[in-house]
N, CA, C and O of each residue as an XYZ file, in Angstrom:
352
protein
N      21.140     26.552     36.192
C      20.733     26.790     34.809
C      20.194     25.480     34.225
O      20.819     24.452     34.482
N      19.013     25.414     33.406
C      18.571     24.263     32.871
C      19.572     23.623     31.839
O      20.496     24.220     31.286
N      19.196     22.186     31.665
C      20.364     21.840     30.546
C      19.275     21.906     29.345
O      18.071     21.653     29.389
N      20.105     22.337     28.230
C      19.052     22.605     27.514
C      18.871     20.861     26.388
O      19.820     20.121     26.649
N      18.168     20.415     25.626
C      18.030     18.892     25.037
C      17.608     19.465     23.358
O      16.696     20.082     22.809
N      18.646     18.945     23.072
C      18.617     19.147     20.783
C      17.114     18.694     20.579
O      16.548     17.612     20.738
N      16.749     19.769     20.224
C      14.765     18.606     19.584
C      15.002     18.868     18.014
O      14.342     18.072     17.347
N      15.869     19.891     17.131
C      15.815     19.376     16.247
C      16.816     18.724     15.261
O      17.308     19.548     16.032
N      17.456     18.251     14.571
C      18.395     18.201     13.904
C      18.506     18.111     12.480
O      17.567     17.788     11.753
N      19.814     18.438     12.030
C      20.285     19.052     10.546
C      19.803     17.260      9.508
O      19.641     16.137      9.984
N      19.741     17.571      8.528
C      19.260     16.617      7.702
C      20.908     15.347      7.827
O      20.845     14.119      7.885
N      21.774     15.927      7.832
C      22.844     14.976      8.368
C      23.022     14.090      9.406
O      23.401     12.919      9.386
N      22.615     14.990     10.546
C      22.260     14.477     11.569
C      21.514     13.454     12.004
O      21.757     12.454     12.680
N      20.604     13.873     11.513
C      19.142     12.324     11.379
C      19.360     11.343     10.562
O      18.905     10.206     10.694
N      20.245     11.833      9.453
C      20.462     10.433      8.811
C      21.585      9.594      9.804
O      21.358      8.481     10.279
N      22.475     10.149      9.949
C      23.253      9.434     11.214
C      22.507      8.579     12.367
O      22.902      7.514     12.841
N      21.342      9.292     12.706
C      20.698      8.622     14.169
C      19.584      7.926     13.659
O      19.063      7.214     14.517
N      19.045      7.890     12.563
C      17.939      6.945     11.915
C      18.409      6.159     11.338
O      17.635      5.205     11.254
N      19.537      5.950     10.723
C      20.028      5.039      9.277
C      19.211      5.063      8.757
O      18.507      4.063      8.900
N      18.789      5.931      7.992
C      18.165      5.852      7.337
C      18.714      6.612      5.937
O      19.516      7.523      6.148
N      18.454      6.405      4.865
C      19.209      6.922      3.535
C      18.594      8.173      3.263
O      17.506      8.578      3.672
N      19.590      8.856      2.370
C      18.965     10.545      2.072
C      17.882     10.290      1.431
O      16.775     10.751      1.710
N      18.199      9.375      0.341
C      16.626      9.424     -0.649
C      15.759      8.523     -0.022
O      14.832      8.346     -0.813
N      15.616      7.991      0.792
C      14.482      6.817      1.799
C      14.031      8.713      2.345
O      12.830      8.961      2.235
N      14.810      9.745      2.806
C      14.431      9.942      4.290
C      13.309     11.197      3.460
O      12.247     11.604      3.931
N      14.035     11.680      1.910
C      13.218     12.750      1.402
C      12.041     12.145      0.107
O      11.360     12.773     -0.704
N      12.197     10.594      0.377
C      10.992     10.085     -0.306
C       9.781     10.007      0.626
O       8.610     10.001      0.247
N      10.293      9.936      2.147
C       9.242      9.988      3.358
C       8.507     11.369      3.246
O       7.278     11.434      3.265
N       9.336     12.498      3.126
C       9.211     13.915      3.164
C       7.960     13.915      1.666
O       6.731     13.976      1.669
N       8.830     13.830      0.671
C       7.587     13.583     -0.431
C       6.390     13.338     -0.522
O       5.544     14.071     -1.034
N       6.213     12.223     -0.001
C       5.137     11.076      0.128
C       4.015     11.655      0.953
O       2.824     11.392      0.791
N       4.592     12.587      1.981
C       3.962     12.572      2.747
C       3.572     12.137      3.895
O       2.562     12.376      4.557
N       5.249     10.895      4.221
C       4.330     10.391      4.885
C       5.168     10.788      6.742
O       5.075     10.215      7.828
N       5.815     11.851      6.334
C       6.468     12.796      7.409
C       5.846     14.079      6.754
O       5.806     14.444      5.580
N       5.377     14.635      7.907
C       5.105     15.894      7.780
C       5.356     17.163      8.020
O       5.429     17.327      9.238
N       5.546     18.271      7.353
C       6.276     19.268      7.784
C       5.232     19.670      9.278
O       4.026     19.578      9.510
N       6.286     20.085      9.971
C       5.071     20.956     11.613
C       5.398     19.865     12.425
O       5.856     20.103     13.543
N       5.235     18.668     12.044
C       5.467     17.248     12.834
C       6.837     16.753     13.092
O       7.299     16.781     14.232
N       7.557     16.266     12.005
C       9.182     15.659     11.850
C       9.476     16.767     10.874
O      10.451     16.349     10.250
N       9.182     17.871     10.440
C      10.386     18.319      9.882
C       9.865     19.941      9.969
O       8.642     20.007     10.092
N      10.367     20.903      9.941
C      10.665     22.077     10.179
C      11.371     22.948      9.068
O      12.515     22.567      8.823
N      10.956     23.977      8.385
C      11.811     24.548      7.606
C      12.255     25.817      8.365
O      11.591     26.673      8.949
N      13.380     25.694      8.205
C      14.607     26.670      9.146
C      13.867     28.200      8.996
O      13.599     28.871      9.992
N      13.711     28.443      8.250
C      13.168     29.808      7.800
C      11.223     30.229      7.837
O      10.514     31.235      7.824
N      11.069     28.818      7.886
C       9.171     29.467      7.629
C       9.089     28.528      6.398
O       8.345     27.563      6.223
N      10.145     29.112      5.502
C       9.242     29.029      4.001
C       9.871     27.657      3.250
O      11.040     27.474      3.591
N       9.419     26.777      2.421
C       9.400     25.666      1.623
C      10.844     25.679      0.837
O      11.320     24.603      0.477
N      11.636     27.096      0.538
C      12.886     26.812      0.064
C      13.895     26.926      0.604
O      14.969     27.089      0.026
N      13.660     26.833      2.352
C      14.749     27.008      2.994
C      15.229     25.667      3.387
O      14.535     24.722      3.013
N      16.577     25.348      4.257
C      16.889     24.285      5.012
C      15.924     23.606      5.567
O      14.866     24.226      5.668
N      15.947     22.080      6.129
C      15.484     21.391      6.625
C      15.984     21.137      8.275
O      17.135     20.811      8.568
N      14.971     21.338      9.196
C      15.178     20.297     10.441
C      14.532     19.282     10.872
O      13.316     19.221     10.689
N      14.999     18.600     11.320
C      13.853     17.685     11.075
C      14.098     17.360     12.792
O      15.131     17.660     13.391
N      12.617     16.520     13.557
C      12.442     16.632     14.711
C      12.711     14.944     15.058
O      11.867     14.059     14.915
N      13.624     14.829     15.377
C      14.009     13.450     16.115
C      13.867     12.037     16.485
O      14.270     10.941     16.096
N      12.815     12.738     17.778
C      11.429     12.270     18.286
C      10.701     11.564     17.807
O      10.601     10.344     17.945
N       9.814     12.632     16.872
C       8.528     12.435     16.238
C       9.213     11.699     15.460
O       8.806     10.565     15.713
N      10.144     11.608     14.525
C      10.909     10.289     13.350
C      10.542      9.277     13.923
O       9.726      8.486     13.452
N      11.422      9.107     15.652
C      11.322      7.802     15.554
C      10.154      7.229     16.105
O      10.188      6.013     16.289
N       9.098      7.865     16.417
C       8.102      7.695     17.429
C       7.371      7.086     16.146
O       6.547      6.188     16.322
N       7.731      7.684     14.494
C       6.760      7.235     13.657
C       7.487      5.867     12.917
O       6.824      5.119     12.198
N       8.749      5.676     13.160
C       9.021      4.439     12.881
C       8.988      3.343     13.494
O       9.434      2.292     13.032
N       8.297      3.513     14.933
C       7.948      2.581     15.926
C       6.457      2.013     15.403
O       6.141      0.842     15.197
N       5.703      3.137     15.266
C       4.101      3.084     14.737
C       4.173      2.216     13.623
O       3.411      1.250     13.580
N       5.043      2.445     12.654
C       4.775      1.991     11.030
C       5.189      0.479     11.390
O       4.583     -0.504     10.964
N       6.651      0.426     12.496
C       7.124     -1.107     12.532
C       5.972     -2.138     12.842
O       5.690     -3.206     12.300
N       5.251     -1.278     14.177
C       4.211     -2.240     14.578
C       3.063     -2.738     13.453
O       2.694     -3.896     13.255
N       2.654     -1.631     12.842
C       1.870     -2.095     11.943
C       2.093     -3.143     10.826
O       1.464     -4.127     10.436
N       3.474     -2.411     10.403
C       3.436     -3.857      9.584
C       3.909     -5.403     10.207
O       3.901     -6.527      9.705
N       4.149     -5.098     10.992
C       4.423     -6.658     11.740
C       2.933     -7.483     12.152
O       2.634     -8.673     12.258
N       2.238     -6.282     12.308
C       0.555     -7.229     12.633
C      -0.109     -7.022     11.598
O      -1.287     -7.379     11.587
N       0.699     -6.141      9.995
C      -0.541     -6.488      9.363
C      -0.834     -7.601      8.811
O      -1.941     -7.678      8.279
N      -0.029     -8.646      8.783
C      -0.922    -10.437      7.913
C      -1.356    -11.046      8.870
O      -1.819    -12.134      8.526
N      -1.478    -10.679     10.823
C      -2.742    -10.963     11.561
C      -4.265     -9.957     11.438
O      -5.330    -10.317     11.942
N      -4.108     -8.878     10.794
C      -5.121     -8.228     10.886
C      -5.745     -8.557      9.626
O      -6.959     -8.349      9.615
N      -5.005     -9.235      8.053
C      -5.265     -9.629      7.064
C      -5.888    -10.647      7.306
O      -6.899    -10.801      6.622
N      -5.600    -11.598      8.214
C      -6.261    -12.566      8.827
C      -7.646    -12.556      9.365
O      -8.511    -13.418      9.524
N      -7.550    -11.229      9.596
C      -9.247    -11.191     10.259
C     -10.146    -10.742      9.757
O     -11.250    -10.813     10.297
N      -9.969    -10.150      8.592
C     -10.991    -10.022      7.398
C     -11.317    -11.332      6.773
O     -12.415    -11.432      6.224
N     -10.673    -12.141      6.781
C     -11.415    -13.672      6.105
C     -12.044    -14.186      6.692
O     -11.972    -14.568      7.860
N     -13.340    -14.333      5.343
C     -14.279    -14.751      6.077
C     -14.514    -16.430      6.133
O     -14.210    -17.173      5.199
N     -14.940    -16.751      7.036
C     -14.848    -18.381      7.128
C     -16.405    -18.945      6.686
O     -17.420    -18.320      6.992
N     -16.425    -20.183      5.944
C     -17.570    -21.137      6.383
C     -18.779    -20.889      7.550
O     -19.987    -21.048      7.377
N     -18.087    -20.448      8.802
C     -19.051    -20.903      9.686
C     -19.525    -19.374      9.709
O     -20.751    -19.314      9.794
N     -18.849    -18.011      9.652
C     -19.547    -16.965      9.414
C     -20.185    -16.828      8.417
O     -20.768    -15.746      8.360
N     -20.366    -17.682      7.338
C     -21.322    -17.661      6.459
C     -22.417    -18.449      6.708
O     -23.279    -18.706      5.868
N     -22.403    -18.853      7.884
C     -23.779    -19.807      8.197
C     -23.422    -21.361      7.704
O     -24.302    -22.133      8.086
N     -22.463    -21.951      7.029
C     -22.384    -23.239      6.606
C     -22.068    -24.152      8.246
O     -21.938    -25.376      8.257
């Protein structure tokens, strides 16, 4: 028999395995900047039911966001323009 692997979990749950805070995790949800279909799932179909949220995809997007902001004041860096690209 296959073993079967949790893909989604209860809004408790994820806060446990993300540390991440209730209002950090449903200001993400807000914002937009988790998306339902992607990291989160409504139990029922519809917008006033429970939340699941998908694991994975959380942390796969807090890997993405870490990297970015760690290179963004080298990538800020590379928009300035210098002297010698101005021809001086």
């Amino acid at each position: 028999m296959p073993t079967y692997k949790k893909r989604y979990f209860t809004t408790s749950e994820i806060l446990e395995r993300t540390n991440l805070s209730r209002t950090i995790l449903m200001g993400l949800k807000s914002s937009g900047k988790l998306k339902a279909g992607k990291h989160f799932v409504y139990v029922t179909g519809k917008p006033r039911s429970n939340i699941n949220w998908d694991l994975a995809a959380i942390e796969q997007w807090q890997q993405e966001e870490t990297l970015k902001n760690a290179n963004a004041p080298y990538e800020a860096a590379k928009r300035i323009e210098t002297y010698a690209e101005m021809g001086v």
